[in-house]
BANUFI-293763 format. One record per atom (N, C-alpha, C): x, y, z; residue number from 1; atom name. Coordinates in pm, whole numbers. Each point is the difference from the previous one (the first is absolute). Example, Ala and Ser with C-alpha at 12.3 -4.5 7.8 and 13.67 -1.06 7.14 Angstrom:
BEGIN
> c1 | c2 | c3 | sevex | kelo
> 1319 | -569 | 780 | 1 | N
> -89 | 119 | 0 | 1 | CA
> 90 | 120 | 0 | 1 | C
> -35 | 105 | -72 | 2 | N
> 82 | 119 | 6 | 2 | CA
> -77 | 109 | 73 | 2 | C
***
This chain:
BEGIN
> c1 | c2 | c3 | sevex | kelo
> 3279 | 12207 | 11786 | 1 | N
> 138 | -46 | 7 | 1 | CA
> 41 | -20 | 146 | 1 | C
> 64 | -126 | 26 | 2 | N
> 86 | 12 | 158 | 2 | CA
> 134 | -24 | -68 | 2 | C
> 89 | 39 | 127 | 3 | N
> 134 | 21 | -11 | 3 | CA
> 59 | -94 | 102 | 3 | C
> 113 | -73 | -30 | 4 | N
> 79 | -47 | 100 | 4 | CA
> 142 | 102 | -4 | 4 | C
> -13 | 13 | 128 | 5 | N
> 155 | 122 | 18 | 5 | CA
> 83 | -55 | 82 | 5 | C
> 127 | 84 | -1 | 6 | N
> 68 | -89 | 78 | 6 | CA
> 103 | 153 | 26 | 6 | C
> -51 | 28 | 157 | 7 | N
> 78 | 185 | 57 | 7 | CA
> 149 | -116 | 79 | 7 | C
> 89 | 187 | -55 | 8 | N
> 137 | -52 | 124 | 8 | CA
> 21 | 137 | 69 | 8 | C
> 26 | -35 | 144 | 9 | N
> -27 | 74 | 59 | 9 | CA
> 114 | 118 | -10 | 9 | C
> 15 | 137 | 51 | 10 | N
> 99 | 88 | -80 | 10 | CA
> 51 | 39 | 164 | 10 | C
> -18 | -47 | 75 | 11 | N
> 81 | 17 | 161 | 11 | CA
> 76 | -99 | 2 | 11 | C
> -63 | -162 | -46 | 12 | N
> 97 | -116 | 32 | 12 | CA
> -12 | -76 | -123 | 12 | C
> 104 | 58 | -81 | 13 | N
> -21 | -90 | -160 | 13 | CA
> -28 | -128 | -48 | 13 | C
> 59 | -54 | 149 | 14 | N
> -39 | -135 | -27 | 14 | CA
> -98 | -83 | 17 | 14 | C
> -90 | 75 | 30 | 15 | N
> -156 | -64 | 48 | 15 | CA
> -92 | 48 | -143 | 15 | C
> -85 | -115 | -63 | 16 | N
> -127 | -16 | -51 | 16 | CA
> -106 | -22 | 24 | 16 | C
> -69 | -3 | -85 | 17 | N
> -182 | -29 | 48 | 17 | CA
> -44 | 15 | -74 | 17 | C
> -66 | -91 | -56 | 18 | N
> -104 | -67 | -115 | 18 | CA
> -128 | -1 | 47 | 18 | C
> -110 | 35 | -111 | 19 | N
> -127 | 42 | 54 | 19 | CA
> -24 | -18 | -175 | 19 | C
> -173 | -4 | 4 | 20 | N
> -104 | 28 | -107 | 20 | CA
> -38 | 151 | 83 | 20 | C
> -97 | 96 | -137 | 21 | N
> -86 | 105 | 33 | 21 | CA
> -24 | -8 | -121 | 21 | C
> -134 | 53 | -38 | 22 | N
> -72 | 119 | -82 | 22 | CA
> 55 | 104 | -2 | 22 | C
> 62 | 93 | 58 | 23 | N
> 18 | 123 | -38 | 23 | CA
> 165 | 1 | 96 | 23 | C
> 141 | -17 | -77 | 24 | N
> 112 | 41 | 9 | 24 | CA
> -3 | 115 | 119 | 24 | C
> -24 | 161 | -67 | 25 | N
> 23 | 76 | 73 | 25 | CA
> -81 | 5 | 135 | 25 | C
> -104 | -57 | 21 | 26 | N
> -117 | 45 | 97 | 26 | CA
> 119 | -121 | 113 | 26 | C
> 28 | -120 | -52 | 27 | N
> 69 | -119 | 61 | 27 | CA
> 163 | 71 | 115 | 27 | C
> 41 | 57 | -140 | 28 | N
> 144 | 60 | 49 | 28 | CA
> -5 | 97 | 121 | 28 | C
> -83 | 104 | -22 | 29 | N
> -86 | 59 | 101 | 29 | CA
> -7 | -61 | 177 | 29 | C
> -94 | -97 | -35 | 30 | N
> -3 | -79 | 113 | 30 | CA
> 100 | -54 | 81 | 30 | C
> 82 | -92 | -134 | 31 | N
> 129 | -22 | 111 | 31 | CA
> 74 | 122 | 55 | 31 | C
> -11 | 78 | -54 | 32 | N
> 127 | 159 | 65 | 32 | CA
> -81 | 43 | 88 | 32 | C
> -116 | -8 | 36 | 33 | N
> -80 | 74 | 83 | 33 | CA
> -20 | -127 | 130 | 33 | C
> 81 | -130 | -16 | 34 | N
> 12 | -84 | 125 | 34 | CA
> -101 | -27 | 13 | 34 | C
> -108 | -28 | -32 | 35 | N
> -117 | -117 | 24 | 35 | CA
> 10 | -88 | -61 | 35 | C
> 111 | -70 | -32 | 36 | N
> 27 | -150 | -25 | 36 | CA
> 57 | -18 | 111 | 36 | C
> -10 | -78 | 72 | 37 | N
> 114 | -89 | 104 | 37 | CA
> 112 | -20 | -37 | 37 | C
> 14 | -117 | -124 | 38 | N
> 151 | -30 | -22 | 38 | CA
> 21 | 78 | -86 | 38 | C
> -20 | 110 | -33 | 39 | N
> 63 | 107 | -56 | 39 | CA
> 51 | 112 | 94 | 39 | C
> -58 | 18 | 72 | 40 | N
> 12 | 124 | 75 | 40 | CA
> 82 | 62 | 87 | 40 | C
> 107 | -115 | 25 | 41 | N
> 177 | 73 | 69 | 41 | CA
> 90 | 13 | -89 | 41 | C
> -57 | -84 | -126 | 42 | N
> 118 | 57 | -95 | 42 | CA
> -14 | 115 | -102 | 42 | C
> -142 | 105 | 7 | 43 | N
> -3 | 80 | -80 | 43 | CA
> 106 | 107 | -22 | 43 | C
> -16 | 69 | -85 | 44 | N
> -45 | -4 | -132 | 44 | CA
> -12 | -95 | -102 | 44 | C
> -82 | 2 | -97 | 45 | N
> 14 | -132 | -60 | 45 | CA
> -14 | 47 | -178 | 45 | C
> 82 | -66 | -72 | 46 | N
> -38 | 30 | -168 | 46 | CA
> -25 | -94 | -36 | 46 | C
> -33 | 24 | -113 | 47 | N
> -97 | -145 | -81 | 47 | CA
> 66 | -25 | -164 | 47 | C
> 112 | -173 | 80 | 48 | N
> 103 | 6 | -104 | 48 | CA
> -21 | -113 | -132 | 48 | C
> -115 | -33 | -3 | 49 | N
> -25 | -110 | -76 | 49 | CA
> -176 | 8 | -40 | 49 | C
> -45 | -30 | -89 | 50 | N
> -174 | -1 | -2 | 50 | CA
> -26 | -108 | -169 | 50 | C
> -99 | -86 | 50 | 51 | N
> -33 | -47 | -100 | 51 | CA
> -140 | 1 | 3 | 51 | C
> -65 | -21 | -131 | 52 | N
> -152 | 23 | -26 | 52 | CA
> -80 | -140 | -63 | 52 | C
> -161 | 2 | 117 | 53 | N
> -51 | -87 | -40 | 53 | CA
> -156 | 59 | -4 | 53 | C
> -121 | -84 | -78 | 54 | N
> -74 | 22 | -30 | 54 | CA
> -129 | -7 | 81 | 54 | C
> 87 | -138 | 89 | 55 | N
> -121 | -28 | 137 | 55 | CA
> 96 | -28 | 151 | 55 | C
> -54 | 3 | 57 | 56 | N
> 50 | -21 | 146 | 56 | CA
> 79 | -119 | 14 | 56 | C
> -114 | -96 | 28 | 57 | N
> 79 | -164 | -38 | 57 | CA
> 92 | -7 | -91 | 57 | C
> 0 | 59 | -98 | 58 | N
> 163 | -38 | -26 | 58 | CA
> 108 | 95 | 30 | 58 | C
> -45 | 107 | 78 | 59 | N
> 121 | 68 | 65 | 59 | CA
> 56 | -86 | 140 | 59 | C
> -118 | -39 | 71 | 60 | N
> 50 | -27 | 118 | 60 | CA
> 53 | -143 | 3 | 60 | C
> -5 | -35 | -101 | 61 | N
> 109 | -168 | -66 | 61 | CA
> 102 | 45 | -19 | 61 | C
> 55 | 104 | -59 | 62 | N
> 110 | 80 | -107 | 62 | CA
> 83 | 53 | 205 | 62 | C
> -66 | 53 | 71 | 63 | N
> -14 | 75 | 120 | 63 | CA
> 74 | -159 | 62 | 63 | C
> -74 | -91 | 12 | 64 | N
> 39 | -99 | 119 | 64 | CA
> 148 | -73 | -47 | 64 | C
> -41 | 11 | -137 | 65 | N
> 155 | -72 | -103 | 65 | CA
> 121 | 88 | 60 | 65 | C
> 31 | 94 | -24 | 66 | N
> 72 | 100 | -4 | 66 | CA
> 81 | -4 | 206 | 66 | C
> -99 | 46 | 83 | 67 | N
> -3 | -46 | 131 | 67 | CA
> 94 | -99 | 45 | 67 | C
> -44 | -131 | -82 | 68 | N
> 57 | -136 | 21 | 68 | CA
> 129 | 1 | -21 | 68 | C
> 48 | 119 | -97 | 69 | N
> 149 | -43 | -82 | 69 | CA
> 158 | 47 | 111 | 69 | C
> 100 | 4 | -15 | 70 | N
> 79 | 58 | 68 | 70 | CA
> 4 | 104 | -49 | 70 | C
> 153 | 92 | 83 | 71 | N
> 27 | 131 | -15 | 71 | CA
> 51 | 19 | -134 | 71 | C
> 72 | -129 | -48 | 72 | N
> 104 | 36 | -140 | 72 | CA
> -108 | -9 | -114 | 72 | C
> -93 | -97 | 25 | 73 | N
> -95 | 0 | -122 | 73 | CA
> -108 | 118 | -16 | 73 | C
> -37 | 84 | 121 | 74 | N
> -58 | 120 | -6 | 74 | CA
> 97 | 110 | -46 | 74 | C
> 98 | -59 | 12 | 75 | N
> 106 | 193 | -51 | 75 | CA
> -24 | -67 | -139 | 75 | C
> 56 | -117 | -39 | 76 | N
> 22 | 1 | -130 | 76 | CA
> -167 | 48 | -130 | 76 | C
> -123 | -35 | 105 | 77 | N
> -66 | 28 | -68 | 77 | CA
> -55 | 169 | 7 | 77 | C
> 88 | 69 | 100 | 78 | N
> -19 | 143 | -16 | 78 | CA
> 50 | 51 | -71 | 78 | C
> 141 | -44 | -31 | 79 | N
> 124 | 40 | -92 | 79 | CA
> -55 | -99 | -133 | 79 | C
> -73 | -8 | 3 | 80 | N
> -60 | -76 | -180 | 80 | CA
> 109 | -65 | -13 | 80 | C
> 87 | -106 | 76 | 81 | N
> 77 | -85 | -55 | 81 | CA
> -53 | -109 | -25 | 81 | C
> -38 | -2 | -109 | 82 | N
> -82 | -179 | -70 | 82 | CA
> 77 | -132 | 36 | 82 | C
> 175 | 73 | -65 | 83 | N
> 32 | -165 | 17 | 83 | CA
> 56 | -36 | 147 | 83 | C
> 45 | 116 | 153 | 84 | N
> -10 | -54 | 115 | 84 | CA
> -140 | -52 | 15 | 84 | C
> -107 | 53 | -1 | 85 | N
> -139 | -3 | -7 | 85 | CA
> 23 | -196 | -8 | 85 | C
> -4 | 0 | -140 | 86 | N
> -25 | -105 | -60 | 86 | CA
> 92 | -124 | 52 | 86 | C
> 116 | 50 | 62 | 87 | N
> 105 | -118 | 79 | 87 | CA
> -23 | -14 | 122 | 87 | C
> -21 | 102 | 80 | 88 | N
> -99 | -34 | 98 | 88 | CA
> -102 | -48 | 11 | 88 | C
> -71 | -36 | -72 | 89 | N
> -142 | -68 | -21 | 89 | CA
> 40 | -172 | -10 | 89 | C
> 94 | 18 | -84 | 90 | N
> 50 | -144 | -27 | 90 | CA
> 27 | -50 | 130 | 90 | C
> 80 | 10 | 58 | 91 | N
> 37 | 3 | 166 | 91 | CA
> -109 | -28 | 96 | 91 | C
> -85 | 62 | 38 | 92 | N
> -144 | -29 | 90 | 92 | CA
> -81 | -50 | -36 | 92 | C
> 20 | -113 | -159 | 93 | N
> -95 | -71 | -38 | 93 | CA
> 12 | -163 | 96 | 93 | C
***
């Protein structure tokens, strides 16, 4: 299984970061322990979103999609709002 996650940081709420891993906790780890770069002035970090895939390649499609989108269409898809989700989508087509 890989995971696409998506941590917010718990010093400056308003910062994210989207990533794939294999292993969630070993991942979360890392960023709090600051050997990420662009993670690492805003730690602490929790892990507020995770979806599951079967192979890599299609995480890191799911990973680059997600990246691409704005701020309102990432909350809405943290907050499981389908139909902002879904009106926003309409919009950046």
């Amino acid at each position: 299984m890989v995971y696409v996650y998506i941590l917010r940081s718990v010093s400056k709420p308003g910062e994210r970061y989207v990533g794939i891993t294999a292993d969630l906790r070993q991942r979360l780890e890392y960023h709090n322990a600051g050997r990420c770069l662009h993670t690492s002035k805003f730690r602490p970090w929790k892990i507020i979103y995770t979806e599951t895939f079967e192979d890599k390649t299609s995480a890191l499609k799911r990973e680059r999609q997600i990246k691409g989108w704005t701020r309102a269409k990432k909350e809405a898809l943290i907050s499981g709002n389908r139909e902002t989700l879904r009106m926003l989508s309409k919009w950046t087509q």
